[in-house]
MIDREN-657776 format. One record per residue: residue number from 1; residue in three letters; x negated, y negated, z of N, C-alpha, C, O in turn. Coordinates in Angstrom, 1 decimal, always signed. Each point is the difference from the previous one (the first is absolute). Layout:
MIDREN-657776
rec resi->NUM	resn->ala	n.c1->X	n.c2->Y	n.c3->Z	ca.c1->X	ca.c2->Y	ca.c3->Z	c.c1->X	c.c2->Y	c.c3->Z	o.c1->X	o.c2->Y	o.c3->Z .
...
***
This chain:
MIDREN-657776
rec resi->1	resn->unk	n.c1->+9.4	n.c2->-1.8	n.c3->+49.4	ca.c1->-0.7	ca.c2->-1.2	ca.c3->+0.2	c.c1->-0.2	c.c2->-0.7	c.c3->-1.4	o.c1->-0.2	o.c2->+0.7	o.c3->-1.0 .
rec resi->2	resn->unk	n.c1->+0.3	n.c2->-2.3	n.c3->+0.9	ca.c1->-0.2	ca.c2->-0.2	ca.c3->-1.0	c.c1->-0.9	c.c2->-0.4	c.c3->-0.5	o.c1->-0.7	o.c2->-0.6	o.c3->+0.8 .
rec resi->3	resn->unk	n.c1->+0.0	n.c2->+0.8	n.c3->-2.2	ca.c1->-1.2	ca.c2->-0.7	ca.c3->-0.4	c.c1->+0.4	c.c2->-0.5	c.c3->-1.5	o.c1->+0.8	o.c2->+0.3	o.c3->-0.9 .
rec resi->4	resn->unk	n.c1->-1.6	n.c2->-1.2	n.c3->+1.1	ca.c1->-0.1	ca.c2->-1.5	ca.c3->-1.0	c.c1->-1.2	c.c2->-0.7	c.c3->+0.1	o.c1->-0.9	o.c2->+0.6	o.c3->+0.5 .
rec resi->5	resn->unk	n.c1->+0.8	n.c2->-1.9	n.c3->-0.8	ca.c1->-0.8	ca.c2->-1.3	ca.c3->+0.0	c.c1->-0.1	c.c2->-1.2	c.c3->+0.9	o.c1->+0.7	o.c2->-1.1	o.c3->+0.0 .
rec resi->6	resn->unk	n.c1->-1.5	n.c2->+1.5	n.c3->+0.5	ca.c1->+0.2	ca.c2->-1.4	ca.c3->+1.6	c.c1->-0.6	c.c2->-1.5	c.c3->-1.2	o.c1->-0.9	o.c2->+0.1	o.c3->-0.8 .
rec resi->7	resn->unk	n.c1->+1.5	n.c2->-1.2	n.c3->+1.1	ca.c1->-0.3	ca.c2->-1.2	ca.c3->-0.7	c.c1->-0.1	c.c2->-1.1	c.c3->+0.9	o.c1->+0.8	o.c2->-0.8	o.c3->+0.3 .
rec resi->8	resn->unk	n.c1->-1.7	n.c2->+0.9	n.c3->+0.0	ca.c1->-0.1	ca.c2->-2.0	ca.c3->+0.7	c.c1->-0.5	c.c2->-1.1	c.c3->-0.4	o.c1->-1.2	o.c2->+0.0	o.c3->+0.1 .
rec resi->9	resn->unk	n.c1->+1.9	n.c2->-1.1	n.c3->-0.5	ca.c1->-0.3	ca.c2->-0.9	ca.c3->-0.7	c.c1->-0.1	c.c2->-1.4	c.c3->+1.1	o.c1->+1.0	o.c2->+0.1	o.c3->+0.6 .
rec resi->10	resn->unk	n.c1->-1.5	n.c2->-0.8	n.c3->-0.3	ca.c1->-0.1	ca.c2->-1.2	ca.c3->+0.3	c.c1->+0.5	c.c2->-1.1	c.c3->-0.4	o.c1->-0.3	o.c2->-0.4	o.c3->-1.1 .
rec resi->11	resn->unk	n.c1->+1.3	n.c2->-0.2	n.c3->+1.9	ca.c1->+0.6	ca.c2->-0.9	ca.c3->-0.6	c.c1->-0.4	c.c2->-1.3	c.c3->+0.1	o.c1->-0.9	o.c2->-0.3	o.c3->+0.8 .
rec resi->12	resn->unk	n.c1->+1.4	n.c2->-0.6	n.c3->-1.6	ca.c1->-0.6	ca.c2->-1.4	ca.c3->+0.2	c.c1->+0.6	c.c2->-1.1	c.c3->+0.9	o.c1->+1.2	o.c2->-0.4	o.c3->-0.3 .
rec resi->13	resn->unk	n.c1->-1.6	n.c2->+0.0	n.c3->+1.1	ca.c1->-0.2	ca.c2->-0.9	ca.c3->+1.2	c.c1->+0.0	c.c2->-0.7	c.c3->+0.8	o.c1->+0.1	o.c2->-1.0	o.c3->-0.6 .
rec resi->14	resn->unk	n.c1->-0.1	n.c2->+0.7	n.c3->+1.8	ca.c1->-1.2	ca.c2->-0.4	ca.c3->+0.8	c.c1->+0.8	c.c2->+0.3	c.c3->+1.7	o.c1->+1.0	o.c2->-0.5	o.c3->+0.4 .
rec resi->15	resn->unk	n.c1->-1.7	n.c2->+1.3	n.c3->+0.2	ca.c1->-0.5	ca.c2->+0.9	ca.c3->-0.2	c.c1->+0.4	c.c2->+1.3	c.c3->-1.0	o.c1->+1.2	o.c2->+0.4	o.c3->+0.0 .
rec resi->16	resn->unk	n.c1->-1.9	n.c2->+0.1	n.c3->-0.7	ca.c1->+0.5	ca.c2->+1.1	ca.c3->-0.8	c.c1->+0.6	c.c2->+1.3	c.c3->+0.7	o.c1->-0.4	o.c2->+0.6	o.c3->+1.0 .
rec resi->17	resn->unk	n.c1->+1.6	n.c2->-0.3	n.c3->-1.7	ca.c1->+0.5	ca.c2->+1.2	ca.c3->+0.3	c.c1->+0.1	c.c2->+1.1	c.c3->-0.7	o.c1->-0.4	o.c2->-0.2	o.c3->-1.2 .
rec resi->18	resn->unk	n.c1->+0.7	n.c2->+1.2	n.c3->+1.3	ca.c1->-0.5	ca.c2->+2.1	ca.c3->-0.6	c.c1->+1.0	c.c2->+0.0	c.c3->-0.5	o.c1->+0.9	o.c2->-0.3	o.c3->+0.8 .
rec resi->19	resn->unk	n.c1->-0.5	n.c2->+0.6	n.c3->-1.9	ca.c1->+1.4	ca.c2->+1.1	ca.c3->-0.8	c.c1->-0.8	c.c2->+1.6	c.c3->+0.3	o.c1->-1.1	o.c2->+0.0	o.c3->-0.4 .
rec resi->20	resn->unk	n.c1->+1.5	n.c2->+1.0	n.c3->+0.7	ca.c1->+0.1	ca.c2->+1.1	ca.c3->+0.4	c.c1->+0.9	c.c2->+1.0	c.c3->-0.8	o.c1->+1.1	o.c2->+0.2	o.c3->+0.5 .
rec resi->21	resn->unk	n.c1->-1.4	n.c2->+0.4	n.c3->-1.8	ca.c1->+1.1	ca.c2->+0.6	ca.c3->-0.5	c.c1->-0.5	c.c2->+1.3	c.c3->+0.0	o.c1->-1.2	o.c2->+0.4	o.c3->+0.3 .
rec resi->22	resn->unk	n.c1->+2.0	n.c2->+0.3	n.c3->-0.5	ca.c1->-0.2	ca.c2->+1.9	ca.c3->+0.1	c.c1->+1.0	c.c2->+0.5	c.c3->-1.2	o.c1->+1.1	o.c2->+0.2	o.c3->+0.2 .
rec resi->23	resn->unk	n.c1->-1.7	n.c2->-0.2	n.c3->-1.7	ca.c1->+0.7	ca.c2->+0.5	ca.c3->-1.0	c.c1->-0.2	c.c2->+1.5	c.c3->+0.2	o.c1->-1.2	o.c2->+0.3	o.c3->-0.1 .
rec resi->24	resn->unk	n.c1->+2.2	n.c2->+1.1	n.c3->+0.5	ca.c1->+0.1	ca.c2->+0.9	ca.c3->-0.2	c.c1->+0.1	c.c2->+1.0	c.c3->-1.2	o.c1->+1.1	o.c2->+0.2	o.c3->-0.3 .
rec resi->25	resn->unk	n.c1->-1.9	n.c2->+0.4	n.c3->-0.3	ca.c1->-0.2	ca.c2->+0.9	ca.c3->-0.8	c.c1->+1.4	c.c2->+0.5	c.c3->-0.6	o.c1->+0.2	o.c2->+0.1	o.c3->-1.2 .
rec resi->26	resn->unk	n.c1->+0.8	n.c2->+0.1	n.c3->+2.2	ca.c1->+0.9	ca.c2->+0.5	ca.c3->-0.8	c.c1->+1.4	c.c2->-0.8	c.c3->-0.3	o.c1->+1.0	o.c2->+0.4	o.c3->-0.5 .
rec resi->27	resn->unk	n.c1->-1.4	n.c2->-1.9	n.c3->+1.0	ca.c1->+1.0	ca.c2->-1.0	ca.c3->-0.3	c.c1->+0.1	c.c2->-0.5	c.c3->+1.6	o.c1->+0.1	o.c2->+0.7	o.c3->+1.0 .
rec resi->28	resn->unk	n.c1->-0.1	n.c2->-1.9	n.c3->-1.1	ca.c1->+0.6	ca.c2->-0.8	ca.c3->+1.3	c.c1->-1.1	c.c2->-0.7	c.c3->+0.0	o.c1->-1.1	o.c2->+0.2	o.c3->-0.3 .
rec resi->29	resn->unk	n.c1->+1.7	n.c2->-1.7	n.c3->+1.0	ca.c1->-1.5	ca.c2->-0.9	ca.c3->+0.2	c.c1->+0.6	c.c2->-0.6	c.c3->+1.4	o.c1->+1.2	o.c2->-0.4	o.c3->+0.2 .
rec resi->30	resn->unk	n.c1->-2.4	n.c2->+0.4	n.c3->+0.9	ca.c1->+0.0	ca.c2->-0.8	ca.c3->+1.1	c.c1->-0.4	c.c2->-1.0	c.c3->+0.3	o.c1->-0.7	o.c2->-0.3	o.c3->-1.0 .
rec resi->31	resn->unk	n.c1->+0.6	n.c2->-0.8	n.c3->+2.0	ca.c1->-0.6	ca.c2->-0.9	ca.c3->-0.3	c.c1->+0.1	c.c2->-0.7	c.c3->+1.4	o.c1->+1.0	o.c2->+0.1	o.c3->+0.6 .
rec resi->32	resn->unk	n.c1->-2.1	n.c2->-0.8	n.c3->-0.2	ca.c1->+0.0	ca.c2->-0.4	ca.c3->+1.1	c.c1->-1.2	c.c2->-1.7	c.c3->+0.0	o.c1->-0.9	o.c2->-0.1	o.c3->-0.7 .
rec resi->33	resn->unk	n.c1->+1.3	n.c2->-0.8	n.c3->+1.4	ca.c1->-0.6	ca.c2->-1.3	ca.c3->+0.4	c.c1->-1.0	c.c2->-0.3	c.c3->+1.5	o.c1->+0.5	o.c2->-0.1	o.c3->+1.1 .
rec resi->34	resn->unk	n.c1->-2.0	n.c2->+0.0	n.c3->-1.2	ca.c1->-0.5	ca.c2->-0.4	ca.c3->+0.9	c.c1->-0.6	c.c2->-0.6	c.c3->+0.5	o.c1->+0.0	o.c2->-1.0	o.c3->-0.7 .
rec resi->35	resn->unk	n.c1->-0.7	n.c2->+0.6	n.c3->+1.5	ca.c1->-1.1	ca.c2->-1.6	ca.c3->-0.2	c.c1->-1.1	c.c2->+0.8	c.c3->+0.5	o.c1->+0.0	o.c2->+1.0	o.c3->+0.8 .
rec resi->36	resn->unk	n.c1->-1.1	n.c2->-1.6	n.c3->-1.4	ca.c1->-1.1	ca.c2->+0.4	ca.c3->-0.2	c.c1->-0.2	c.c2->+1.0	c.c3->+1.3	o.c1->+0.3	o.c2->+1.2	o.c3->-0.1 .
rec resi->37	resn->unk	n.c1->-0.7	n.c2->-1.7	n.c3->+1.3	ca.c1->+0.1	ca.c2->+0.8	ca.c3->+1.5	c.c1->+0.4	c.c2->+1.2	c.c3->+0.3	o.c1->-0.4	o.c2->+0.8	o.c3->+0.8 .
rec resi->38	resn->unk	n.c1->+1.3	n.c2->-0.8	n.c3->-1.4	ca.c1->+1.0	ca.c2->+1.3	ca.c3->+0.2	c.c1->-0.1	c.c2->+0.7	c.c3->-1.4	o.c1->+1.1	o.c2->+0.5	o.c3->-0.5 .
rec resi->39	resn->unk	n.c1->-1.8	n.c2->-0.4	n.c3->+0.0	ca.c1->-0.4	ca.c2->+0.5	ca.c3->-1.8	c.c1->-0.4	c.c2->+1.5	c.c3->+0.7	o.c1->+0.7	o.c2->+1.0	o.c3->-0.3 .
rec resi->40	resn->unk	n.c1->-1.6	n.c2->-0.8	n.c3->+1.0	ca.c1->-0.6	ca.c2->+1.1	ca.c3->+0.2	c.c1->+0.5	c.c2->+1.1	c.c3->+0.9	o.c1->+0.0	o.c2->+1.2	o.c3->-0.1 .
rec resi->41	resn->unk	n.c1->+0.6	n.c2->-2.0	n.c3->+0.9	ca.c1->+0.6	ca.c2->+0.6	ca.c3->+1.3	c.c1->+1.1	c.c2->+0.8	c.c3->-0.9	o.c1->+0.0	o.c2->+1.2	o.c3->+0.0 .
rec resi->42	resn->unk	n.c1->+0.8	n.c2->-2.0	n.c3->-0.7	ca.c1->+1.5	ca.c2->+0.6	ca.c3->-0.3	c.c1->-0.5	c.c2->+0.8	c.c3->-0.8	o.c1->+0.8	o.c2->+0.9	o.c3->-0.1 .
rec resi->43	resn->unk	n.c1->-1.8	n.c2->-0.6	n.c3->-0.8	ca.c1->+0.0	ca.c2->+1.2	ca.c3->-1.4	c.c1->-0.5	c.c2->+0.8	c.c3->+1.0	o.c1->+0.3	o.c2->+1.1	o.c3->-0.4 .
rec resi->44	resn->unk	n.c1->-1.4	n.c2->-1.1	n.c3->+1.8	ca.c1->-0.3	ca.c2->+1.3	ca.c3->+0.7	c.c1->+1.3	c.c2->+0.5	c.c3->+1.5	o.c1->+0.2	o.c2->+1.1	o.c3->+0.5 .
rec resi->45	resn->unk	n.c1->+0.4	n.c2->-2.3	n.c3->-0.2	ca.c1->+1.1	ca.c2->+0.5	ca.c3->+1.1	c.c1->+1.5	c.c2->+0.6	c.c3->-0.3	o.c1->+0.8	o.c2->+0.8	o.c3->+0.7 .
rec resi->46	resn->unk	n.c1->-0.8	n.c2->-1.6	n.c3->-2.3	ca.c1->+1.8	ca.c2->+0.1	ca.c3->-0.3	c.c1->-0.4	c.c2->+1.0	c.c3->-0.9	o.c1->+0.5	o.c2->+1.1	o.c3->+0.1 .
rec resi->47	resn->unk	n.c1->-1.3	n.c2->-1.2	n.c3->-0.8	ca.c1->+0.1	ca.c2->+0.5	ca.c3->-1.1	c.c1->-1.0	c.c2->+1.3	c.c3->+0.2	o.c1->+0.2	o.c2->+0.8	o.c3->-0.8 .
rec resi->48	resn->unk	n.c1->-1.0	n.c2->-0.6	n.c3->+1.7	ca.c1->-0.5	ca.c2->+1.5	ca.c3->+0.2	c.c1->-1.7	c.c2->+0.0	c.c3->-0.8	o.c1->-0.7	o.c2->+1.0	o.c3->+0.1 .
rec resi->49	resn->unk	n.c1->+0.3	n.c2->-2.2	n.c3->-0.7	ca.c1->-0.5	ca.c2->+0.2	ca.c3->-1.0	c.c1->-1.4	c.c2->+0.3	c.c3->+0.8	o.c1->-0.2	o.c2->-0.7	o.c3->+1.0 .
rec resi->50	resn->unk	n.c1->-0.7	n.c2->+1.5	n.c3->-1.3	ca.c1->-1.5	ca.c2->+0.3	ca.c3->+0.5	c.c1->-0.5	c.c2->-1.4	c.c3->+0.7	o.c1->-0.1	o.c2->-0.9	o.c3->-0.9 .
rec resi->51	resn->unk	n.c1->-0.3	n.c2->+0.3	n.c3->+2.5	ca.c1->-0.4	ca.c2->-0.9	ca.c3->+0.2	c.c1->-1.1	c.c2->-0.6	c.c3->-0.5	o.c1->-0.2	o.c2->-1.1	o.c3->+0.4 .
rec resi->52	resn->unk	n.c1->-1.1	n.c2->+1.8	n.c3->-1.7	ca.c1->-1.3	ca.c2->-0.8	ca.c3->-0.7	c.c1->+0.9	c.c2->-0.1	c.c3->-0.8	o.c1->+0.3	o.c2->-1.2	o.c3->+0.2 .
rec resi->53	resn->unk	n.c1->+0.5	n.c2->+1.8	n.c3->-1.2	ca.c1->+0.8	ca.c2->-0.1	ca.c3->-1.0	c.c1->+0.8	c.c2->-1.6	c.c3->-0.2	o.c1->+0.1	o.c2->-0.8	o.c3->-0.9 .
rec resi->54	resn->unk	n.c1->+0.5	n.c2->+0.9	n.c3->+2.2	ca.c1->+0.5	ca.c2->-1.6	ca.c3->+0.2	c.c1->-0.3	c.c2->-0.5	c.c3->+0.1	o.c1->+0.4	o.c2->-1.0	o.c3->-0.7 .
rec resi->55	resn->unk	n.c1->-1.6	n.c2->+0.7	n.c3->+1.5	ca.c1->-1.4	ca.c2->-1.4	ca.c3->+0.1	c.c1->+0.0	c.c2->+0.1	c.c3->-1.6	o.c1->+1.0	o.c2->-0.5	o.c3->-0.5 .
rec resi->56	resn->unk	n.c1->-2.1	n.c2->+1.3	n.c3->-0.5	ca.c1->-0.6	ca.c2->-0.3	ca.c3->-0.8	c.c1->+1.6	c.c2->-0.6	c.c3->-1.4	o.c1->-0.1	o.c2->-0.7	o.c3->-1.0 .
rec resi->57	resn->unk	n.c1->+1.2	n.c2->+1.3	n.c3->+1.5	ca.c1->+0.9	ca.c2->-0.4	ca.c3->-1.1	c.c1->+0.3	c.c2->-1.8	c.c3->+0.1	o.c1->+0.1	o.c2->-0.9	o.c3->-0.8 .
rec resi->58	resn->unk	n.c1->-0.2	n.c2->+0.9	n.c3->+2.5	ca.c1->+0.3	ca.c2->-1.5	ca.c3->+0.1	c.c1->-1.2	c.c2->-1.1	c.c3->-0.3	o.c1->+0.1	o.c2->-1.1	o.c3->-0.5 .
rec resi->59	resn->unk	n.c1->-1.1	n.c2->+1.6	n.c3->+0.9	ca.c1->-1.2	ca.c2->-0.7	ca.c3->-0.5	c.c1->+0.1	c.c2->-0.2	c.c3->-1.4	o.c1->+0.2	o.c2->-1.2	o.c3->-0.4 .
rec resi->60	resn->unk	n.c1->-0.4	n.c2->+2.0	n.c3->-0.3	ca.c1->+0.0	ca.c2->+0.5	ca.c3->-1.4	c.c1->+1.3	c.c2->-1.3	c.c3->-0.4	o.c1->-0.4	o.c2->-1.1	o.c3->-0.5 .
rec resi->61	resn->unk	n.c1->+1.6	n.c2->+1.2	n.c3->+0.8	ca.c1->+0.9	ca.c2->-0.8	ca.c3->-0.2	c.c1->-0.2	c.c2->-1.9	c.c3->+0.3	o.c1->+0.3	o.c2->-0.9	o.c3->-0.7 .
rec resi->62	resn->unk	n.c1->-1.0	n.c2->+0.9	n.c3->+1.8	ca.c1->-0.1	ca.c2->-1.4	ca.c3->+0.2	c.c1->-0.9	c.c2->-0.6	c.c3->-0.7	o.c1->+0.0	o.c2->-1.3	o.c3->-0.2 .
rec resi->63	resn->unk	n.c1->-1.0	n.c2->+2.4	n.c3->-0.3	ca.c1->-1.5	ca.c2->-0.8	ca.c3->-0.6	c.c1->+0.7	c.c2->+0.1	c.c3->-1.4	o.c1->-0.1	o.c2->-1.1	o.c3->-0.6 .
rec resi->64	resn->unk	n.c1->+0.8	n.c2->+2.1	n.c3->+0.0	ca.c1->+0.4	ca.c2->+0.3	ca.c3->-1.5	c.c1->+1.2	c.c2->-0.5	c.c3->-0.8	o.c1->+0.3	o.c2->+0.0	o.c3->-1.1 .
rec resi->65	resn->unk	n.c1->+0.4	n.c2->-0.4	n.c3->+2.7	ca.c1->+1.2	ca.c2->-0.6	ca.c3->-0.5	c.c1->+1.2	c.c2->+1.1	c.c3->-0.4	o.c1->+1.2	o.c2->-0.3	o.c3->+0.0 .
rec resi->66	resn->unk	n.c1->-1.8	n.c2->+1.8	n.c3->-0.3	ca.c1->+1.2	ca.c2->+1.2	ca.c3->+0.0	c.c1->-1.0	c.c2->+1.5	c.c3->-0.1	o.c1->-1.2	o.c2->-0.1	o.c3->-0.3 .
rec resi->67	resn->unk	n.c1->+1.7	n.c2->+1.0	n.c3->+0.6	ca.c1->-0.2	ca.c2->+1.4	ca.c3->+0.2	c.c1->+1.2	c.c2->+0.8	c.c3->-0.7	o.c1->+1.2	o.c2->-0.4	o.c3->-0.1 .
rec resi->68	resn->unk	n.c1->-1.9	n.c2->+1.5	n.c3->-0.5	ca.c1->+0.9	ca.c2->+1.1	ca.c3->+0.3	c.c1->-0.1	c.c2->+0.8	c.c3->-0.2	o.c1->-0.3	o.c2->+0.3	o.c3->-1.1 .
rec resi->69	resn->unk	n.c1->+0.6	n.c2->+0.4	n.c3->+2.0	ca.c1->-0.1	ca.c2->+1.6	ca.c3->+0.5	c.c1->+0.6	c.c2->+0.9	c.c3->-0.5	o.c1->+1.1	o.c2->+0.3	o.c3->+0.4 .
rec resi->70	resn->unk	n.c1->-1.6	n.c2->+0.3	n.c3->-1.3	ca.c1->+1.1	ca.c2->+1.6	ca.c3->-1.1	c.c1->+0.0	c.c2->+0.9	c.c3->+1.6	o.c1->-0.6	o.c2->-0.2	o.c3->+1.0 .
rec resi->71	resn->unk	n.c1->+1.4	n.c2->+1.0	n.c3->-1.4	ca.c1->-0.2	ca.c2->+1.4	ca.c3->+0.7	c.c1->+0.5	c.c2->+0.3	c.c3->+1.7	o.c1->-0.3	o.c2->+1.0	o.c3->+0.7 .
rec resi->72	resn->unk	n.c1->+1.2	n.c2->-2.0	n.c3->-0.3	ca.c1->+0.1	ca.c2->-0.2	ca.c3->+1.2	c.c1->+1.2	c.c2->+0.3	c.c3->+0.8	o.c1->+1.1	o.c2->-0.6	o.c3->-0.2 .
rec resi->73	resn->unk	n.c1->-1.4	n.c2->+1.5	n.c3->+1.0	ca.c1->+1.2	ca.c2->+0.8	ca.c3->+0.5	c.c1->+0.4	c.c2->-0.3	c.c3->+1.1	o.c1->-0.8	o.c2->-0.1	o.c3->+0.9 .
rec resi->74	resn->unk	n.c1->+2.0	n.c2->+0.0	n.c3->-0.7	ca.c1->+0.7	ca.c2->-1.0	ca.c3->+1.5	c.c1->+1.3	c.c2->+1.3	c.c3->+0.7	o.c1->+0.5	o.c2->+1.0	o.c3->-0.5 .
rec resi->75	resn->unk	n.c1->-0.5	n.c2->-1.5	n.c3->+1.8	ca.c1->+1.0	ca.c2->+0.5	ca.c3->+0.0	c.c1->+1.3	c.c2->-0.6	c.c3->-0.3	o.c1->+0.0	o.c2->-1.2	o.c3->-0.3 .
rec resi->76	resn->unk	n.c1->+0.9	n.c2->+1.8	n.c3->+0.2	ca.c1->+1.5	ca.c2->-0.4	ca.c3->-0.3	c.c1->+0.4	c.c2->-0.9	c.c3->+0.9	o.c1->+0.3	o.c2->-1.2	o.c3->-0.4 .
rec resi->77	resn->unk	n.c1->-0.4	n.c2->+1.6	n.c3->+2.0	ca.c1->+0.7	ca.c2->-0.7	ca.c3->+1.1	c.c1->-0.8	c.c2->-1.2	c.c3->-0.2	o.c1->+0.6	o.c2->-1.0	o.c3->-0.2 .
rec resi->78	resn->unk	n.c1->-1.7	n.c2->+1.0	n.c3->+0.3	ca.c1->-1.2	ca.c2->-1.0	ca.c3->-0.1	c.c1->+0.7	c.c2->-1.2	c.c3->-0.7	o.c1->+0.5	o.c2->-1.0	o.c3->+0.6 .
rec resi->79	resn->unk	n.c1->-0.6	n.c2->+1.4	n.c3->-1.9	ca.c1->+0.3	ca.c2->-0.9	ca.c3->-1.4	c.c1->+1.3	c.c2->-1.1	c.c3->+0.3	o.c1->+0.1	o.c2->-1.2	o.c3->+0.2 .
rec resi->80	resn->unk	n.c1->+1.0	n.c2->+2.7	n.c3->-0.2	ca.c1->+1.6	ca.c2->-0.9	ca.c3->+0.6	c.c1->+0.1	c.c2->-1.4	c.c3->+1.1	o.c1->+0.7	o.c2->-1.0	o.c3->+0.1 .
rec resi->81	resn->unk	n.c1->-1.8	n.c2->+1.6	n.c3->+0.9	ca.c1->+0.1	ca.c2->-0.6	ca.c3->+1.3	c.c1->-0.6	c.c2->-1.0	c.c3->+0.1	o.c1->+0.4	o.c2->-0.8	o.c3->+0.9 .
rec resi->82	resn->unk	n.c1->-1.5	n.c2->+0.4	n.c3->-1.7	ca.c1->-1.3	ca.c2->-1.2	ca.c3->-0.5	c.c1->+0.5	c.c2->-1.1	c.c3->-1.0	o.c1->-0.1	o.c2->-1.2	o.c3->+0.3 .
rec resi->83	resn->unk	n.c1->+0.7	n.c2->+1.7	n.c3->-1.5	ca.c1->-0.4	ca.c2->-0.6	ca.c3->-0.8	c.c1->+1.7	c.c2->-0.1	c.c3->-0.8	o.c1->+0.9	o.c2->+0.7	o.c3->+0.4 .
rec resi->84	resn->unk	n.c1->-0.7	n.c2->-1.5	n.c3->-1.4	ca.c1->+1.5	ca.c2->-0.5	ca.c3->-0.6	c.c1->+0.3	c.c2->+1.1	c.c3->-1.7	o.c1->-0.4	o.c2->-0.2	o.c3->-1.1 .
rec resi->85	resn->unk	n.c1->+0.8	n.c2->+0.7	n.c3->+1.3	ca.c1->+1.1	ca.c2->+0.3	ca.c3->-1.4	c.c1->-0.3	c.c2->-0.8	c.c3->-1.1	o.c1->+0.5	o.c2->-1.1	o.c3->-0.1 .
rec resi->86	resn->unk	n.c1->-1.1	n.c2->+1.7	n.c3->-0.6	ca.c1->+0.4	ca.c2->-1.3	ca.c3->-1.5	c.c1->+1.2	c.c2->+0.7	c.c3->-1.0	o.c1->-0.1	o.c2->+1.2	o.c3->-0.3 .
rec resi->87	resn->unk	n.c1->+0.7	n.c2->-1.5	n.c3->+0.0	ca.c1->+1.0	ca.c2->+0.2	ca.c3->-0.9	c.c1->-0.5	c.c2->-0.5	c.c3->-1.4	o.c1->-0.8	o.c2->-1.0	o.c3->-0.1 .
rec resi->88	resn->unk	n.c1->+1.2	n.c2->+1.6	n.c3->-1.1	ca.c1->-1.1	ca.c2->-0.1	ca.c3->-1.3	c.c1->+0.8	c.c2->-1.4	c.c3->-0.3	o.c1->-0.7	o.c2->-0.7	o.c3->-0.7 .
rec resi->89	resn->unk	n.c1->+2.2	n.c2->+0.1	n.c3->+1.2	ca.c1->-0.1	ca.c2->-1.2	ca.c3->-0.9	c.c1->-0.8	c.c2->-1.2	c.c3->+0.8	o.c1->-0.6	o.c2->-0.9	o.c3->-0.6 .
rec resi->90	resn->unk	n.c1->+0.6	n.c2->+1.0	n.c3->+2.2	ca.c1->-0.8	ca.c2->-0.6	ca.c3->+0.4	c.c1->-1.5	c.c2->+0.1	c.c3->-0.4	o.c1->-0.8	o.c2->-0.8	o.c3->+0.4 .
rec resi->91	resn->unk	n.c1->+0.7	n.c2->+1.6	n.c3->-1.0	ca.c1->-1.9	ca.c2->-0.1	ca.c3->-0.5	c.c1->+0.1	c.c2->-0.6	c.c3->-1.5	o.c1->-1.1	o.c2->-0.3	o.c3->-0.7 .
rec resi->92	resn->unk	n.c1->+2.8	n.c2->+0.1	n.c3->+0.1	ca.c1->-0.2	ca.c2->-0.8	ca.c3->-1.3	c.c1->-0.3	c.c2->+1.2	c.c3->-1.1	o.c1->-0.3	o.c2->-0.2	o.c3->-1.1 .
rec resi->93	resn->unk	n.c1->+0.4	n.c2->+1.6	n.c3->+1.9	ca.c1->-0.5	ca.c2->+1.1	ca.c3->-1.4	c.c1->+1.3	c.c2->+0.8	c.c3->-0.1	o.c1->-0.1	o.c2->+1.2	o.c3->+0.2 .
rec resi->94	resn->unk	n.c1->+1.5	n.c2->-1.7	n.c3->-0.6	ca.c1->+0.5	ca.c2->+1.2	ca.c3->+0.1	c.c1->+0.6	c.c2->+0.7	c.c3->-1.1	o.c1->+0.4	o.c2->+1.1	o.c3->+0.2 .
***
């Protein structure tokens, strides 16, 4: 299972939408897009994540504008099946 850093940032505008990233501890970054509505559902349905865990991450996200969560452990199947591949030049770090 992997663990890394759940990241959600708020994007700007109108209506606003979620960047969703999952930087893994031992290399690899995921990344996923959502609109506000579907913020909570997807980090507790796709993503497995504790359902208070998800409320308070999306809350936390909409009032703060971003979150992030050290220490967070997903499954594999989960991860692949949810969320997109970042490749390091597409993150511009390579």
């Amino acid at each position: 299972m992997p663990a890394g850093t759940l990241d959600v940032m708020k994007l700007p505008g109108d209506p606003p939408t979620y960047q969703i990233m999952f930087e893994e501890n031992a290399g690899g970054t995921f990344v996923h897009r959502v609109d506000a509505d579907e913020l909570a559902p997807f980090l507790h349905e796709e993503l497995r994540i504790n359902q208070a865990t998800a409320v308070q991450a999306a809350n936390k996200a909409q009032q703060d504008g971003r979150i992030r969560i050290p220490e967070v452990v997903l499954e594999e199947n989960n991860l692949h099946a949810s969320m997109d591949y970042m490749e390091a030049e597409d993150l511009g770090t390579e």
